[in-house]
N, C-alpha and C positions, 0 to 999 in steps of 0.2 A: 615457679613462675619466673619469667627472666625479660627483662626490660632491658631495651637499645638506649644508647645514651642520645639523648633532646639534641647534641652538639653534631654539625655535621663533619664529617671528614673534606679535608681541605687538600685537594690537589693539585698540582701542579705538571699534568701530564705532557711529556716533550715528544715532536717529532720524531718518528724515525728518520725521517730524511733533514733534519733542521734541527740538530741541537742546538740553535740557539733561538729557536720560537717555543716562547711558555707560556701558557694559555691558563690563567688561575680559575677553576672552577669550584663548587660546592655539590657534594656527593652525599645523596642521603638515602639510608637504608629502609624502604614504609614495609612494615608489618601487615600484612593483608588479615592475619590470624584466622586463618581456612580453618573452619569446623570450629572456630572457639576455641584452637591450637596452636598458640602461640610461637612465629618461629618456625615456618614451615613453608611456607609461600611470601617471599619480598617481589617487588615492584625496587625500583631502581630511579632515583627522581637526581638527574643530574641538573644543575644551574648553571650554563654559561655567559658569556659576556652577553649573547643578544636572547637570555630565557629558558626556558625550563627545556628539558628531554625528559620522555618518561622510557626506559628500558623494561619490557614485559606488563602485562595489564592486568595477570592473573586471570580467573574463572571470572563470568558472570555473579558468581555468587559471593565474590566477595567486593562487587563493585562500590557498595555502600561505606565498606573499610577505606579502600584506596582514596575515596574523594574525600575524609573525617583526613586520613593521614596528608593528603594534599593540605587543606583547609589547615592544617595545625601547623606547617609550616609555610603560610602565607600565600598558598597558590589557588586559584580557582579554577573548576574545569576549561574554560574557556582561553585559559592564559598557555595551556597545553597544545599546541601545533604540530608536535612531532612525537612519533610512537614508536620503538623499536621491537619487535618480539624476535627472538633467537630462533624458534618454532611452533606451528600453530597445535599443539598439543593444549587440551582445554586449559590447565593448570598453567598455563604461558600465554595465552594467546583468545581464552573464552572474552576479554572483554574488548576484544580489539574492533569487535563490530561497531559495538557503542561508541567507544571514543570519535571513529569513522564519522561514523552518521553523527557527532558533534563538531564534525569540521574539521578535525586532527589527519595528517597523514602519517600513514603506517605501514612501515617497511619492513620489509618478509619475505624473507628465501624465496626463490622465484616459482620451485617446487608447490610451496603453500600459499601463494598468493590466491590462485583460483577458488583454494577451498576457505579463504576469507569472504570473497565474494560471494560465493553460493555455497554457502556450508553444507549441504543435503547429506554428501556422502562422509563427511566426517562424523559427521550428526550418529546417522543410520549404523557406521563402525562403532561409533563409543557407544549407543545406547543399546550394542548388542553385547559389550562387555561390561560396561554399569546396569542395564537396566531399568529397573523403577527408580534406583538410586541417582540416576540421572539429574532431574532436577536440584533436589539436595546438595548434589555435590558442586553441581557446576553454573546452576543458572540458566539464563538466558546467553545465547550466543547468536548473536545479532549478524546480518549479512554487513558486508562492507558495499558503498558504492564505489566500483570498479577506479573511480577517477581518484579516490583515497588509498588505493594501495600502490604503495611502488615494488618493483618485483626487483630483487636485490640478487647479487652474484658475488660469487668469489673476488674480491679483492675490491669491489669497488667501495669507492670512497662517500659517507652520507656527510655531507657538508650541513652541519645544520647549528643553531644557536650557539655561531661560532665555534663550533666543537666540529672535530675530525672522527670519524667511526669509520672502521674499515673491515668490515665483514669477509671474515673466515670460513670456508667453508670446512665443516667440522660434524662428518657423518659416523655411524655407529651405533648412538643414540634412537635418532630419528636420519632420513635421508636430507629431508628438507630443515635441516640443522645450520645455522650460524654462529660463531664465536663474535661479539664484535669486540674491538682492540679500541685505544681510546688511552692513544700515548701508550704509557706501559705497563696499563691496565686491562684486565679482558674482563666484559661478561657474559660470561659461561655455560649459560642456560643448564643445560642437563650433560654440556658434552664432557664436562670435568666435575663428575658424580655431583654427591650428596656429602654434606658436613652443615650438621647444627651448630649455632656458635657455642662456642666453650668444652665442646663435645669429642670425645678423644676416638670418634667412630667415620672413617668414610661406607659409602653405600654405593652402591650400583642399581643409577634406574634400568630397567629392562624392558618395557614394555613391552608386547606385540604389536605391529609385524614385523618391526626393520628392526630390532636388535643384529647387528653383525660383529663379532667378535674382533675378526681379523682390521676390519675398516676401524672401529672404536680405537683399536691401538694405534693403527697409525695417525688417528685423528691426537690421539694424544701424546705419541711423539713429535706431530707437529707445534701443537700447544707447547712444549718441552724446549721448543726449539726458539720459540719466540723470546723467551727470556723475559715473561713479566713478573713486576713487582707482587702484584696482586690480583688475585680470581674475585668474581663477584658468582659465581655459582645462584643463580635464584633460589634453591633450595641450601645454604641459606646465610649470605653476610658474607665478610672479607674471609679469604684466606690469605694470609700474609705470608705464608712459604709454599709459594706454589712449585716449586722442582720437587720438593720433599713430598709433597700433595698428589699430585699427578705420578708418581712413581708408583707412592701405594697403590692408587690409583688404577694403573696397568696389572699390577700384581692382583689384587682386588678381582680385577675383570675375569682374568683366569683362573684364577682360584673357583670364583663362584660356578662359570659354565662347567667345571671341569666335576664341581662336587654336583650339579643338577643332571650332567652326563652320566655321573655313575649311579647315579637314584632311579636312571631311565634303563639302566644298562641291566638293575638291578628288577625291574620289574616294579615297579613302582608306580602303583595309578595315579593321576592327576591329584586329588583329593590328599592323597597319602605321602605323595610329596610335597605339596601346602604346606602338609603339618611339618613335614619333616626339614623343609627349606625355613620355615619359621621359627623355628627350635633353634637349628646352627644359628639363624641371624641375633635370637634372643640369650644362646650363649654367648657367640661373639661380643655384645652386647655387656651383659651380667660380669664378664670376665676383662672390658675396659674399664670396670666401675659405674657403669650407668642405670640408676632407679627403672622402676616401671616408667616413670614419667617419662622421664628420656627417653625410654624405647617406643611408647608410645607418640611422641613425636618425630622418630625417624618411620613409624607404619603410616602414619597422618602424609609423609610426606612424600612416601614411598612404597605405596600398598606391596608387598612382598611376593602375595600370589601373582601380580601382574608381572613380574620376573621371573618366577617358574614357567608362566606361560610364554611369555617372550622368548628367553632360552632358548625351552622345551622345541618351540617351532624351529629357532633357528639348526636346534640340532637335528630334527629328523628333516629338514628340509637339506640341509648336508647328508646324510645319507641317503634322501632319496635322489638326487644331483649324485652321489659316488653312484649311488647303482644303476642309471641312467646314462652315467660316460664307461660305465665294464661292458654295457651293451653293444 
């Protein structure tokens, strides 16, 4: 079991254009503990001079965590006015209905904005790759009313409780991806993988459909470029050497499609590569020194098969785009 320290982290994030405006805020890291798994799903509750931001809202189902971890540090839902989600993927972005319909606005790549508001077809995608597991996993995902979402772009600036955020556009991941910056800070949703705290392992989320190889890297030589202090990754806590982080990072990327390439190349069914894509990650794993536990909180927070399938698409969909321009 592994416990956040009560204490928040105290920033002092500076302009880029104004090194000499410093804005003191309080940055604290809420434990959502998706599945009773501690360390896998954080929300992001910044404090500035005019009030809270909350950064990602997690699933519906773990909405009852996030308002216990509000409440423990002095906040009530109500005191909450501004929402940030990086992207509406459930595990980022499942409770941003709710906040919505409690008065909060909540800004979101301009991509995912629509599918805040009427979620229908996000809904009907993910419950055809969850299933009955749907509920369990994720909750209730509430529509937004259209006048609570702001539709957000590359670079623009969210001027909010005093605090500057300047959204990234940072595809790979997801298309409708956001990094937001925040002084010389970023948080990172999924565009700058997976790392548990304490944990000598990064991952690669993949999902299906928009895994893209090529875009993912240059999303993350852009990130590379900006020169921050520290990632806030929602899955999971500071990273404090983000050049050293994001380099694996890139390596990581291509390693992984290139080993689920030759699984594909090999003739390898769906099922058979599960297994086989699970093994590497759980030697990978065994071999940085990490218990079951541990590994079972990077699948909690990274289900594995949804990487082989993401891949897997992106790769035969490259060849079928090669054998489509031979014609």
């Amino acid at each position: 079991m592994f416990f956040l320290p009560a204490k928040p982290e105290i920033y002092s994030p500076r302009s880029r254009d104004n090194y000499d405006t410093i804005t003191i805020m309080n940055l604290y890291t809420l434990d959502l503990n998706f599945q009773n798994v501690p360390q896998t799903i954080a929300s992001y509750l910044i404090v500035g001079p005019d009030g809270p931001v909350l950064v990602e809202t997690g699933p519906g189902s773990t909405l009852t965590n996030l308002l216990a971890e509000l409440q423990r540090h002095g906040f009530k839902p109500e005191d909450v006015r501004h929402v940030l989600v990086t992207h509406i993927h459930l595990d980022h972005a499942g409770a941003a209905g709710w906040w919505a319909q409690h008065g909060a606005q909540v800004y979101v790549h301009h991509v995912g904005a629509p599918h805040l508001i009427n979620p229908d077809r996000l809904l009907q995608s993910a419950t055809r790759i969850y299933g009955d597991k749907m509920d369990t996993l994720w909750g209730d995902f509430l529509p937004s009313p259209a006048e609570r979402v702001t539709a957000v772009y590359d670079g623009d600036v969210i001027d909010v409780a005093g605090l500057q955020f300047t959204a990234i556009e940072s595809p790979g991941h997801a298309r409708h991806h956001h990094v937001y910056r925040l002084g010389d800070i970023a948080f990172t949703g999924d565009a700058a993988g997976i790392h548990l705290p304490d944990m000598p392992m990064i991952d690669v989320p993949a999902p299906p459909p928009e895994f893209e190889l090529e875009v993912w890297e240059a999303t993350v030589d852009r990130l590379l470029a900006e020169n921050f202090t520290t990632l806030y990754p929602t899955h999971f806590g500071a990273v404090n050497n983000p050049a050293e982080h994001l380099t694996a990072l890139k390596g990581l990327m291509g390693e992984t499609a290139v080993y689920i390439k030759t699984q594909l190349d090999a003739g390898l069914e769906r099922d058979d590569l599960v297994d086989a894509y699970n093994h590497w990650n759980r030697t990978r794993a065994r071999q940085a020194g990490m218990n079951d536990m541990a590994i079972h909180q990077y699948e909690t927070s990274n289900p594995w098969y949804m990487s082989v399938d993401g891949i897997s698409r992106y790769w035969r969909k490259r060849e079928k785009n090669a054998q489509s321009g031979s014609r």
